[in-house]
C-alpha positions as CSV (number, residue, x, y, z in Angstrom):
1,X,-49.3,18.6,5.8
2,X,-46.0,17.5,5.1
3,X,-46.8,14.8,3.0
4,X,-48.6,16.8,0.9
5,X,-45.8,19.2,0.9
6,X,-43.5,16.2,-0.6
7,X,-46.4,15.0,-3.4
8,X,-46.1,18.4,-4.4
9,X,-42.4,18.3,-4.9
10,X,-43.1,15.0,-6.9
11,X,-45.8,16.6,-9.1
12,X,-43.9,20.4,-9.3
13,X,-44.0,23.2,-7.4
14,X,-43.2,26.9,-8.4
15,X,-42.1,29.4,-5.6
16,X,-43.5,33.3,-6.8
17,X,-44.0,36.3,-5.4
18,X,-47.5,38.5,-4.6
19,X,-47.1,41.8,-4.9
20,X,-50.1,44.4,-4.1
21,X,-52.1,45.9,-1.3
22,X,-54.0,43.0,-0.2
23,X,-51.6,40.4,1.0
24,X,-53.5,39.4,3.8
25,X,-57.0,39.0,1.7
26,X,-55.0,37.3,-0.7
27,X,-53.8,34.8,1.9
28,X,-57.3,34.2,3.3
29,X,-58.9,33.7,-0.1
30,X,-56.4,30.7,-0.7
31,X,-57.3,29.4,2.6
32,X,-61.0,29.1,2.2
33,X,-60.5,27.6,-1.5
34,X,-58.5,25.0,-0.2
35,X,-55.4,26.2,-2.3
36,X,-52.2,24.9,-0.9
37,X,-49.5,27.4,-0.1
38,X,-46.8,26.8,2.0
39,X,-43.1,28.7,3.6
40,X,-44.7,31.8,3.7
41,X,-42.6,34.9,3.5
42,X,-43.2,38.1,3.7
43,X,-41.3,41.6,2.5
44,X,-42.4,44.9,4.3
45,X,-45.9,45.0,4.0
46,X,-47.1,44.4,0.4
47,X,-44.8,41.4,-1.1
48,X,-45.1,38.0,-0.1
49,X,-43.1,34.9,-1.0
50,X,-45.2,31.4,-1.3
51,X,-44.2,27.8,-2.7
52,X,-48.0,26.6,-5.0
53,X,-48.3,23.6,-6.5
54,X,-48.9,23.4,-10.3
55,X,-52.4,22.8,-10.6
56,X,-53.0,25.5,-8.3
57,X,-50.8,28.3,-9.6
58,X,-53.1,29.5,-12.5
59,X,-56.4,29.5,-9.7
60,X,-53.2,31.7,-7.3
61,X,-52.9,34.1,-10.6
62,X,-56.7,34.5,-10.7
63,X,-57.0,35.6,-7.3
64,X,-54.4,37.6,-7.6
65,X,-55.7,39.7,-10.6
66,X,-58.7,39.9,-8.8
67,X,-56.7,42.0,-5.9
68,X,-54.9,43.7,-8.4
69,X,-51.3,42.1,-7.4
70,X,-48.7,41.7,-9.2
71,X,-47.4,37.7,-9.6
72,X,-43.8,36.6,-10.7
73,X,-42.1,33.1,-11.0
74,X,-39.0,33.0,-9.0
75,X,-38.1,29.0,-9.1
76,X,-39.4,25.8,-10.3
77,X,-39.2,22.8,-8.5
78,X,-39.9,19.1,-8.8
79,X,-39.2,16.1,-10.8
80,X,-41.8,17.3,-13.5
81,X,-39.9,20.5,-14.0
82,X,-36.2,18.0,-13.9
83,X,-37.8,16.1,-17.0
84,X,-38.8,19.0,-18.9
85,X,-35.4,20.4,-18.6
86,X,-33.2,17.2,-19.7
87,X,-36.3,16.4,-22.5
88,X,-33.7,17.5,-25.4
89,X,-30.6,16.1,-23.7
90,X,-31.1,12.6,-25.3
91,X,-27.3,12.2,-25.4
92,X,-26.6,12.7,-21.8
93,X,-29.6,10.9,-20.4
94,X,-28.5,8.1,-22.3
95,X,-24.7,8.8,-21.1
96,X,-26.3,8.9,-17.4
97,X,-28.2,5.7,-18.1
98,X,-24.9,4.1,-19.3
99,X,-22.6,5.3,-16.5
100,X,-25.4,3.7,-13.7
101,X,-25.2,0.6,-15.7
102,X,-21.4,0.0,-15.9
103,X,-21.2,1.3,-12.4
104,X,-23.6,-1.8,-11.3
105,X,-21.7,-4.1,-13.2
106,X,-18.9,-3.1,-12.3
107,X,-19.5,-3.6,-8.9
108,X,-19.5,-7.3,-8.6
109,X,-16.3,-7.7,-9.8
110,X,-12.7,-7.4,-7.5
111,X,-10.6,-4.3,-8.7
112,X,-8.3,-3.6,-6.1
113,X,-6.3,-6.1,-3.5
114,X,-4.9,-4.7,-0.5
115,X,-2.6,-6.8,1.6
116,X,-2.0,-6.1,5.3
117,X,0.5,-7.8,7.5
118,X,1.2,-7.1,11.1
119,X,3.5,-5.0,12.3
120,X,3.9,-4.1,8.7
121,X,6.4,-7.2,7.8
122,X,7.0,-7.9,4.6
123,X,5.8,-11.2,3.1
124,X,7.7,-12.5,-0.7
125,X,5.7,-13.1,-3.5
126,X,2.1,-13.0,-1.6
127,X,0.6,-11.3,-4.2
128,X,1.4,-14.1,-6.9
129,X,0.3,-16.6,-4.5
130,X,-2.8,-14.4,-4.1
131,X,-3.0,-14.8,-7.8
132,X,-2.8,-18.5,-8.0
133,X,-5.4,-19.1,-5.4
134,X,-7.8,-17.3,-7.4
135,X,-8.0,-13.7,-6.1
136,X,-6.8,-11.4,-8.3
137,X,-7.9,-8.1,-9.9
138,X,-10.7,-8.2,-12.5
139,X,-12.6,-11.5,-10.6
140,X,-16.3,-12.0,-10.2
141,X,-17.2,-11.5,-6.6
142,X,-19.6,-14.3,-7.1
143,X,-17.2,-17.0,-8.1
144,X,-14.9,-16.3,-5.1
145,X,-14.1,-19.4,-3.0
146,X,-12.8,-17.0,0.2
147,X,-12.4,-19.8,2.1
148,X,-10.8,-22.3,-0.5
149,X,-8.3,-19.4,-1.3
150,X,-7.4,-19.1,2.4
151,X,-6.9,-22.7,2.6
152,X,-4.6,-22.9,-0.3
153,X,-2.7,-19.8,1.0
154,X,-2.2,-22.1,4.2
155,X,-1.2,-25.0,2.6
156,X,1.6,-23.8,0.3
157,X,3.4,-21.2,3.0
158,X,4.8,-22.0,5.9
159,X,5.7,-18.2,7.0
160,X,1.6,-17.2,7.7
161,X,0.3,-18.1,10.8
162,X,-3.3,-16.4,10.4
163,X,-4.7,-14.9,7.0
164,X,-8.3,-13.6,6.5
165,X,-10.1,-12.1,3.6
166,X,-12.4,-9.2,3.5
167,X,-14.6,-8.2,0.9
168,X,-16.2,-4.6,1.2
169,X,-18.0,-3.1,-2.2
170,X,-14.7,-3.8,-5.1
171,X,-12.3,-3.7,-2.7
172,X,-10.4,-7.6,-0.9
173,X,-9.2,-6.6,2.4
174,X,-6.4,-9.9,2.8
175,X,-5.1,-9.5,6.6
176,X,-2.2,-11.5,7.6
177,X,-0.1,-12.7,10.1
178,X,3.6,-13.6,9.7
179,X,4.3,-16.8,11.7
180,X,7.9,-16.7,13.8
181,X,10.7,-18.9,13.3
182,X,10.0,-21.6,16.1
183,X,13.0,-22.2,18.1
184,X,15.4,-25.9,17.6
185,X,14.7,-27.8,20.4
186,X,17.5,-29.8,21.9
187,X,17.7,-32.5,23.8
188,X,20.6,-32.4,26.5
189,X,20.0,-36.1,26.5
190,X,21.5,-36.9,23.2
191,X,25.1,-37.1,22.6
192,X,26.9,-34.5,20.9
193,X,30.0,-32.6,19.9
194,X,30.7,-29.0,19.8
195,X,32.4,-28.0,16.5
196,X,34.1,-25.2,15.2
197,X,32.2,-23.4,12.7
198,X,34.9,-21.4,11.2
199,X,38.3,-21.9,10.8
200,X,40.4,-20.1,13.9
201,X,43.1,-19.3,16.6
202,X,41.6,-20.8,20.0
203,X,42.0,-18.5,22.6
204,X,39.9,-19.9,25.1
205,X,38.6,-23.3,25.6
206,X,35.9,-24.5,29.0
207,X,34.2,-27.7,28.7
208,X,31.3,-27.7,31.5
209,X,30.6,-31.6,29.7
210,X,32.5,-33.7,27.4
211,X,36.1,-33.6,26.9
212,X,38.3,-30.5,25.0
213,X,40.3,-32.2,21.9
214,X,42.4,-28.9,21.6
215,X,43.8,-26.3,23.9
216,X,44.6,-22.6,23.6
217,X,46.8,-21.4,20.8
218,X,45.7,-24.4,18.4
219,X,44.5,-23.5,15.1
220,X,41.2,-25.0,14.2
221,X,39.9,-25.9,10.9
222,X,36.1,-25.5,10.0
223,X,33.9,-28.7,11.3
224,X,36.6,-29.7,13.8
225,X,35.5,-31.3,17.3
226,X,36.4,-28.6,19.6
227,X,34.4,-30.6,22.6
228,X,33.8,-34.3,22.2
229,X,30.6,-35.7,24.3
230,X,32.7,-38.6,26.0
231,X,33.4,-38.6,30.0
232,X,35.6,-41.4,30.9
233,X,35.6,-42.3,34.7
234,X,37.3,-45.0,36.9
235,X,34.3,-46.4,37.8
236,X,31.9,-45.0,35.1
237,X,34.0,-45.9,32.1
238,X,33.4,-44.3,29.0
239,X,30.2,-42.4,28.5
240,X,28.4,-40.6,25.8
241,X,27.0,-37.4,26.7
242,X,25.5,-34.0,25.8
243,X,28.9,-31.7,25.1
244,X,28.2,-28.4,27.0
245,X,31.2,-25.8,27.6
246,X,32.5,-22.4,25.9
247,X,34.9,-21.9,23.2
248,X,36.2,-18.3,21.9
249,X,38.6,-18.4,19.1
250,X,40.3,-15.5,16.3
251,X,38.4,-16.0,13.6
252,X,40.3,-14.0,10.6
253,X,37.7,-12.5,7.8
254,X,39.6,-10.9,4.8
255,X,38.4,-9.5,1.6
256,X,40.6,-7.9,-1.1
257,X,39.2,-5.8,-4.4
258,X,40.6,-3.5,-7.0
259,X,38.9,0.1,-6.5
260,X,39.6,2.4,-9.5
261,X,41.1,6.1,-9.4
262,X,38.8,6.9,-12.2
263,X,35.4,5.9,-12.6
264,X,32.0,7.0,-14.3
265,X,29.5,8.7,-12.6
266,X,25.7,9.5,-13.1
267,X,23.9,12.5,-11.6
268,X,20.8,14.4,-12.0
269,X,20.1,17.2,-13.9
270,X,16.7,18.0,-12.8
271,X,14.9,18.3,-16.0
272,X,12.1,16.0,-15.6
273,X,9.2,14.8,-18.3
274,X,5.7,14.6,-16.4
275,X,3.7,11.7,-18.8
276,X,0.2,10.3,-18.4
277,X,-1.6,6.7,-19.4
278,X,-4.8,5.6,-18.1
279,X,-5.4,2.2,-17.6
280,X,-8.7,0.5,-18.3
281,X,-8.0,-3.1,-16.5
282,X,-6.0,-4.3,-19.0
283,X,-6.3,-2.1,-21.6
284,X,-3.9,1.3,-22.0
285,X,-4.3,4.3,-23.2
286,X,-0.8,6.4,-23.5
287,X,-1.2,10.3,-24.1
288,X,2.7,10.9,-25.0
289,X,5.1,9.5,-27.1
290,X,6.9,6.0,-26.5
291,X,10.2,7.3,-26.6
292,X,11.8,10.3,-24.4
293,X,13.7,13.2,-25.5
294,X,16.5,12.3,-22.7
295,X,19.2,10.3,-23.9
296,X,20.0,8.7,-20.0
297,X,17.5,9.3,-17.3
298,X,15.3,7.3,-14.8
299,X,11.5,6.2,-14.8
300,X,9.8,6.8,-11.4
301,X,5.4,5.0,-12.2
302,X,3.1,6.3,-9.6
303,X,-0.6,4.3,-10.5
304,X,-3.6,6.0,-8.3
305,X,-6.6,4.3,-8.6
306,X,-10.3,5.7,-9.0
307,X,-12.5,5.0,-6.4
308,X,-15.6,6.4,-5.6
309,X,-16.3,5.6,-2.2
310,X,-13.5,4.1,0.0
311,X,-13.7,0.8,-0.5
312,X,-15.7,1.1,-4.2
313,X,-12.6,1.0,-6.8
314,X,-13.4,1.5,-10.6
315,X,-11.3,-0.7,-13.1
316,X,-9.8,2.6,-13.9
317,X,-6.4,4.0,-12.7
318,X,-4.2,7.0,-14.2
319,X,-0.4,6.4,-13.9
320,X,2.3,9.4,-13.9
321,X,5.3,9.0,-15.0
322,X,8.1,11.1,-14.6
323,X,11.4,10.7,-16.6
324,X,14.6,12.5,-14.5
325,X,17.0,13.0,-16.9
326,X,20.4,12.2,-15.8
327,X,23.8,13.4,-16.8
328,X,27.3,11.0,-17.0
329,X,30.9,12.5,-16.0
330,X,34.0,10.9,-14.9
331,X,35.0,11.2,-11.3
332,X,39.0,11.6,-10.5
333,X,39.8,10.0,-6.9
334,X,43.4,10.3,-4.8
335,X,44.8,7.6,-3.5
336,X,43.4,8.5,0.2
337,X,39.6,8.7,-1.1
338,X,40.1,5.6,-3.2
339,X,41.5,3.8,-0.1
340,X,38.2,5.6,1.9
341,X,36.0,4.5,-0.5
342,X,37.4,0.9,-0.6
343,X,37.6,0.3,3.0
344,X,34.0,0.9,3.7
345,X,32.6,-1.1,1.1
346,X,34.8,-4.2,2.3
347,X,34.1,-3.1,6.0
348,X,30.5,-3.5,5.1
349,X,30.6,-7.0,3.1
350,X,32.7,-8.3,6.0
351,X,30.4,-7.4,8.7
352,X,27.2,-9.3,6.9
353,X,29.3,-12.3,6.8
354,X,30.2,-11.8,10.9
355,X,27.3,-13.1,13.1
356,X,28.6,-11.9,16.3
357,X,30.2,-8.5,16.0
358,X,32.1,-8.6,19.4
359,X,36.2,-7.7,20.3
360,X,36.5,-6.9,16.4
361,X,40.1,-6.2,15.1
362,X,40.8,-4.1,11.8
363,X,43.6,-3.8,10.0
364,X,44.0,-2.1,6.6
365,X,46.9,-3.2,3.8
366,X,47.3,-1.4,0.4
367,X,49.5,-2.4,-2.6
368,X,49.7,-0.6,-5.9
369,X,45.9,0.8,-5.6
370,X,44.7,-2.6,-4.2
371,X,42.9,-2.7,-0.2
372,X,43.2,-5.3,1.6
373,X,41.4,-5.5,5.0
374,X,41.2,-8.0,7.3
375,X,39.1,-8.1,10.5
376,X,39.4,-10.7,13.6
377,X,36.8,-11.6,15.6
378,X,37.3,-13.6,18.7
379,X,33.6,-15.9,18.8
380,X,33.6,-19.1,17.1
């Protein structure tokens, strides 16, 4: 039955209603003429709603004249009835027919690379290395070399331990890992020195092996021997070893800069411009003008990308871009906010340039609207 039910859906159906007094005659004539009627449903006592296939509705309408009821067309159904409607449509068949076509094409080709790292680190220029392997946007899935592109990926960058490449519908999944710095190994065998590697005031010197060359309160230039691996001994003489030992020193860090008591500022006004481009690959389409109507403002792009299923991306993307307008005035500081204003900038270059922010001593000088800070740290 149910096959028949769905060859009847591929040659049309049409669901009516039977109206009248004889419902149940009407029912039992079908039945012995073999006529195929099917989810039945009946109103009260003397309307009845039936699905009929084509062929069989005009031999349903006969009956049903016979029986004096009444017979109206409620829905059409099937793929005969689907043709009949779109017959005149010759413009948007042919639009359908083009829009399954560039879909299929367009599915063998790359349009979207996403890049995932672990623990979401950040990896320089991986996208023009991408690029350079041979995977980028607008490439024919079938000339794809995965495994010659991870290989060359490999080769030229020493900060990926692990990179794989996934390709699901127009979508190429790259996964990497970063690899970590691998820590200098030392031999304690070899002889060495310990050195000062900044300029200093020693104010502590232990040497666990090798000899001190200076004492507490010397000042120390940059690249100075601090520890020399040499033990002498009476019966040992003179040996070279591995220097070992601790040396703290006050290393001074200074930094001096002119900071204005005037100085131009920009702000924004919040008047924006909303624009609109679509992008087809590499081809634009803008729907404003090139130029804006503010005379000093910022350009925030936001591309979003079509994409039908998840990983199924269309060589089509709309970009918005929004134009804040911004607004210039001149900004009037005292001497105490200038001096404010100065100290933390300087505080903040000084502390990139300090590895090891430990026992840190500021001082603050200022002479005729100039700052000058120095900080002391006593590792060295």
């Amino acid at each position: 039955m149910l096959i028949k039910i769905l060859f009847k859906y591929i040659l049309g159906y049409i669901r009516i209603t039977v109206e009248g007094y004889y419902i149940e005659r009407f029912i039992n004539i079908c039945t012995t003429n073999k006529i195929l009627i099917w989810n039945l449903k009946r109103e009260k006592t003397v309307k009845l709603f039936l699905n009929v296939g084509i062929k069989d509705f005009y031999k349903v309408i006969k009956i049903a004249k016979k029986l004096k009821c009444k017979v109206k067309i409620e829905k059409k159904r099937g793929i005969p009835f689907i043709l009949n409607r779109y017959r005149k449509r010759k413009i948007f068949l042919l639009a359908l027919l083009l829009i399954i076509v560039t879909l299929y094409t367009t599915s063998n080709y790359i349009w979207n690379v996403e890049i995932k790292v672990e623990d979401n680190m950040k990896l320089e220029n991986i996208e023009e290395d991408l690029k350079e392997a041979g995977l980028e946007i607008g490439t024919l899935k079938s000339k794809l070399n995965i495994q010659e592109i991870i290989n060359k990926i490999r080769l030229n960058r020493d900060d990926i331990s692990w990179i794989g490449i996934n390709i699901k519908g127009t979508n190429a999944i790259v996964t990497a890992v970063k690899a970590k710095d691998k820590p200098e190994i030392i031999d304690e065998n070899d002889h060495s020195n310990i050195i000062a590697k900044k300029g200093g005031t020693i104010t502590q010197i232990i040497a666990q092996n090798g000899m001190a060359q200076v004492k507490v309160g010397d000042n120390v230039e940059q690249g100075q021997i601090l520890i020399e691996g040499v033990m002498e001994g009476k019966y040992t003489g003179i040996r070279y070893v591995h220097s070992l030992g601790e040396v703290k020193a006050l290393v001074k860090y200074s930094k001096t800069e002119k900071f204005p008591l005037k100085e131009e500022q920009t702000v924004k006004t919040g008047n924006q411009e909303i624009k609109y481009k679509i992008n087809f690959n590499n081809f634009q389409i803008n729907f404003y003008k090139t130029l804006s109507n503010f005379k000093i403002y910022d350009t925030i792009e936001n591309e979003k990308k079509f994409r039908i299923f998840s990983n199924l991306y269309l060589p089509i993307s709309v970009t918005k871009i929004v134009n804040e307008e911004l607004e210039k005035f001149s900004k009037e500081y005292t001497i105490e906010e200038a001096t404010e204003k100065g100290t933390k900038k300087l505080e903040e270059e000084i502390e990139k340039e300090i590895e090891e922010k430990n026992n840190i001593l500021r001082k603050v000088c200022r002479s005729n609207g100039n700052r000058r800070l120095f900080r002391d740290n006593c590792n060295i």
